[in-house]
N, C-alpha and C positions, 0 to 999 in steps of 0.2 A: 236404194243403196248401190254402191257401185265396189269394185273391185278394190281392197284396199282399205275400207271404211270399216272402223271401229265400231261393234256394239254390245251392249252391258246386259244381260240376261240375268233377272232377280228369280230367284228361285226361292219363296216362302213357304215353310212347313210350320200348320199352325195346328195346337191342339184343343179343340174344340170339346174334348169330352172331359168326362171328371175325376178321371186319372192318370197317374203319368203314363207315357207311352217310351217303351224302352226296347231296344233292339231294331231299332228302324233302319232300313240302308236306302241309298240314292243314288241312281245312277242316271250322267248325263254323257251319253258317246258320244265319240267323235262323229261330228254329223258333215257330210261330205258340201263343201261350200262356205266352210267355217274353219279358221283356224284358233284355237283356243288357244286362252294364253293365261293369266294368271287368276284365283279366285281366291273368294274371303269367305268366312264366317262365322256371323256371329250368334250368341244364341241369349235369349229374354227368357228369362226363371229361374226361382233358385236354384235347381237342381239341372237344368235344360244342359243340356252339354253339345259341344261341336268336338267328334274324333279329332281334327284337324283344323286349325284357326288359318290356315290358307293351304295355295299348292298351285300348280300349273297343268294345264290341261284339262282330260277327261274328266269328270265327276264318278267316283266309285267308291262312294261315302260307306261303313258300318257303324255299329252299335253306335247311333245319334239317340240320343236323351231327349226328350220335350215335357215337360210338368205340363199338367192339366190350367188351362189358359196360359201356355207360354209358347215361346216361336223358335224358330231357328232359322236364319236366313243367310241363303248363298248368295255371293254377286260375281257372277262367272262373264271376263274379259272375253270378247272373238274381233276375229278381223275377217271379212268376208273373203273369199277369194274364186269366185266366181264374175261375168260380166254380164251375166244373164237369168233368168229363171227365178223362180223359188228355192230357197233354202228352209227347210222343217228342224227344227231343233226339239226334241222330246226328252223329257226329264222322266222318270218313274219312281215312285219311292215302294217299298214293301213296307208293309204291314209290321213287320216283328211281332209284338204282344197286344197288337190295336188292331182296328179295322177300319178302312177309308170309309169316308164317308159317299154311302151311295156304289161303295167301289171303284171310286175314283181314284186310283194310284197315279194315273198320267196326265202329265200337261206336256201342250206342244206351241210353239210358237213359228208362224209363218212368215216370212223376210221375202220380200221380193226385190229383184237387182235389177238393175241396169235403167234403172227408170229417173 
């Protein structure tokens, strides 16, 4: 990736267990090498809710809804702006009234520039 190039970061919250999962929050910062720019989401189940059906910028999501087998899925715009190195982008979600699985709250995704 080079300086200037566009990349689209899917962020999927899926509920795996057999109840709804309520109170959940997501945060994705501002990660240095990244300029963020617009994001969407949507959410799959009756009851799944997105606090916010888009926004720009950071990711500092609450109270997200997810019914038991249903999803919620971000798709968060950046524009690199680095010309060299790695760029780490880390997502986290809490818990609220659920527990990850394994305790895995975080996903991170590694971007490498100039190449």
């Amino acid at each position: 990736s080079n300086v200037g190039d566009s990349v689209t970061y899917t962020i999927a919250l899926t509920n795996q267990g057999g109840t709804n999962a309520t109170g959940l929050t997501l945060n994705d910062p501002a990660t240095a090498g990244l300029t963020f720019g617009a994001w969407t989401c949507v959410a799959a189940g009756a009851t799944s809710s997105c606090p916010n059906p888009s926004g720009t910028g950071s990711l500092a999501e609450t109270n997200i809804a997810i019914d038991a087998g249903g999803s919620v899925t971000y798709s968060l715009s950046a524009t690199t702006s680095v010309s060299s190195g790695n760029i780490t982008n880390q997502a986290s979600v809490g818990p609220g009234s659920t527990v990850c699985v394994g305790g895995n709250c975080t996903a991170q995704q590694t971007l490498t520039t100039g190449m």
